[in-house]
C-alpha positions in Angstrom: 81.3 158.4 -82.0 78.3 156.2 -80.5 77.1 157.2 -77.8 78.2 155.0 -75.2 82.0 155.5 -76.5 81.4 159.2 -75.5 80.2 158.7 -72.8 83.5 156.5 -71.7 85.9 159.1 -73.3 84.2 161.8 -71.0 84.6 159.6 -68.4 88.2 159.0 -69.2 88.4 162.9 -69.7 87.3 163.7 -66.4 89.4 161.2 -64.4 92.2 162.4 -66.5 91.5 166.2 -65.5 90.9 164.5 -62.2 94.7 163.3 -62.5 96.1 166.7 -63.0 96.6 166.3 -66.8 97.1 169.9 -68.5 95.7 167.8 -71.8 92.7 166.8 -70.4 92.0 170.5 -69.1 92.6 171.6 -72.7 90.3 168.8 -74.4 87.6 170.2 -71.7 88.2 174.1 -72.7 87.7 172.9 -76.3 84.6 171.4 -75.4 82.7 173.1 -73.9 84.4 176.9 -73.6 81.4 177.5 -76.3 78.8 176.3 -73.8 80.5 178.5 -70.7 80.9 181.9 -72.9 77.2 181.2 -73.9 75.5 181.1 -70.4 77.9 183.4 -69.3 77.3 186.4 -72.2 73.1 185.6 -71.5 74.0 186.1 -68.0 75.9 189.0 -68.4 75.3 190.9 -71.3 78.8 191.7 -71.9 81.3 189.9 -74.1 84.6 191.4 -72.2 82.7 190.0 -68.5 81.7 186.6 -70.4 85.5 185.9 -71.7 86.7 186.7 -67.9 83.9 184.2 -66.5 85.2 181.6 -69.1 88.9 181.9 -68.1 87.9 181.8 -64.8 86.1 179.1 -64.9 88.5 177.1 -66.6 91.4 177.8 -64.0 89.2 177.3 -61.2 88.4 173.7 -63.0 92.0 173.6 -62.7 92.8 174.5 -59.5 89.8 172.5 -58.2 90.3 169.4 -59.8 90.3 167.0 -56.9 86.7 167.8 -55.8 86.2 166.8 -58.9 84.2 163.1 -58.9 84.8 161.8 -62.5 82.0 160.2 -63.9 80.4 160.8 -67.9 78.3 163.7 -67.4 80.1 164.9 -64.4 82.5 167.9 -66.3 80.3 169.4 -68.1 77.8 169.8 -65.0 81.1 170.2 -62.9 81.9 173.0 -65.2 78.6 174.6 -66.0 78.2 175.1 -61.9 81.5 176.7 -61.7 80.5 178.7 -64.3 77.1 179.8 -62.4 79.1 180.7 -59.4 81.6 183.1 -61.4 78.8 184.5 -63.4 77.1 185.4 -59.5 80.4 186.9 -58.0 80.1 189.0 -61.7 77.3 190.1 -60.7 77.8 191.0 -57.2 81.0 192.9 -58.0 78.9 195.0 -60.5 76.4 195.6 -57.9 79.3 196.5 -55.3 80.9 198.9 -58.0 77.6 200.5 -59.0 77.0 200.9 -55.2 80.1 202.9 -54.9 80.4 204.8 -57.6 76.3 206.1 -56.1 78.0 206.6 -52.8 81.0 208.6 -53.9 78.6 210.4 -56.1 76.0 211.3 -53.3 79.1 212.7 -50.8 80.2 216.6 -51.2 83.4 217.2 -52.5 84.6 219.1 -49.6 88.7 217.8 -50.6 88.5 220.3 -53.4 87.0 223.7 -51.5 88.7 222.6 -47.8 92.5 222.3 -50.1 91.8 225.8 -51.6 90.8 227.3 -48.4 94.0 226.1 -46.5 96.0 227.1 -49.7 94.2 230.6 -49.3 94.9 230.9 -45.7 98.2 229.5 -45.7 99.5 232.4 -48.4 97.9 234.9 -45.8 99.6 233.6 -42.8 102.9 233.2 -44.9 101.9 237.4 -46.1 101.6 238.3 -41.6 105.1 239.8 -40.2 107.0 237.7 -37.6 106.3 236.9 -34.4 102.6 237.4 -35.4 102.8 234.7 -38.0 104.6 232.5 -35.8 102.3 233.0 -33.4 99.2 232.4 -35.3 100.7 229.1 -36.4 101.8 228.2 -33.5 98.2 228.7 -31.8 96.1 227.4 -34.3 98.2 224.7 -36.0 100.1 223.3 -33.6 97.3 223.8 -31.0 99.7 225.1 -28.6 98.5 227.1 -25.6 99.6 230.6 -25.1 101.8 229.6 -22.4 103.2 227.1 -24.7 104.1 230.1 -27.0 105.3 232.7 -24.7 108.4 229.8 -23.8 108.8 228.8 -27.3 109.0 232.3 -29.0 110.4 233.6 -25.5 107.8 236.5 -25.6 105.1 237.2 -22.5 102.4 235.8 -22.3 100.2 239.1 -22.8 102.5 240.2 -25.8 101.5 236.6 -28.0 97.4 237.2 -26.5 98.0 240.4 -28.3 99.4 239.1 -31.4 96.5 236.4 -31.7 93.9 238.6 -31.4 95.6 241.1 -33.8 96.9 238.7 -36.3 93.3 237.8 -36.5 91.6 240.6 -37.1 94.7 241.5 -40.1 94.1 237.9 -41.6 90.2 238.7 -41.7 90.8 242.2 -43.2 93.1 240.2 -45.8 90.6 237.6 -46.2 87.7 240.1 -46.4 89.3 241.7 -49.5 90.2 245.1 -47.1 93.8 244.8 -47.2 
């Protein structure tokens, strides 16, 4: 083809894409898919990233079309800047991910210890006899006040102050390894 007859058929090509033809869209990936992959696998330095910044690139020319201005060398530049926009938001999300992952890395894992240590405590308090377990759940659970407990578990109010402070000290002996 001479040069000025490809120059009119990716004029043609352009104003067809322009149009909303799915052809036109496929004549473009066939063209110059090579040429996005390229810049976007130097870019990247990953093949799997590179073939996602192609196919995204390609649908975005898609979806996009009407800002499209058709002209000869307008697609392939059209394309080419699509492409360095996908190939930045690539590299943001790595940076984003990486920035995470350093985050999650640098907290304690206090999920792991603070799930065992209610585990642990809740066998104990499930081991107490009732009222005293009742009581002890009720107070340090629920966060109810003593009053709160004495009406609930219809017990005075000295009688559940005596089963906190004993439950307690049992649940620390239990903890402590002395019972």
């Amino acid at each position: 083809m001479e040069p000025d007859e490809e120059a009119e058929a990716r004029r043609v090509l352009a104003e067809d894409l322009h149009s909303g033809s799915a052809d036109a869209l496929a004549e473009a990936y066939r063209r110059w898919s090579r040429l996005i992959y390229t810049i976007a696998v130097r870019s990247l330095q990953s093949a799997a990233d590179a073939e996602d910044v192609t196919q995204q690139v390609f649908l975005a020319a898609w979806t996009g079309r009407h800002t499209l201005r058709p002209s000869a060398e307008a697609l392939p530049r059209w394309l080419v800047g699509i492409a360095r926009h996908r190939i930045a938001d690539a590299i943001a999300q790595r940076y984003r991910g990486r920035r995470t992952l350093a985050a999650v890395a640098d907290q304690p894992e206090p999920a792991v210890a603070e799930t065992s240590e209610r585990l642990l405590l809740s066998h104990e308090l499930a081991a107490l006899p009732e009222p005293r377990r009742s009581v002890l759940t009720l107070a340090y659970l629920h966060d109810c006040t003593h009053e709160e407990i004495a009406r609930r578990l219809d017990l005075p109010v000295g009688t559940v102050k005596s089963h906190i402070a004993r439950g307690l000290l049992q649940l620390r002996r239990r903890l402590e390894g002395g019972e």
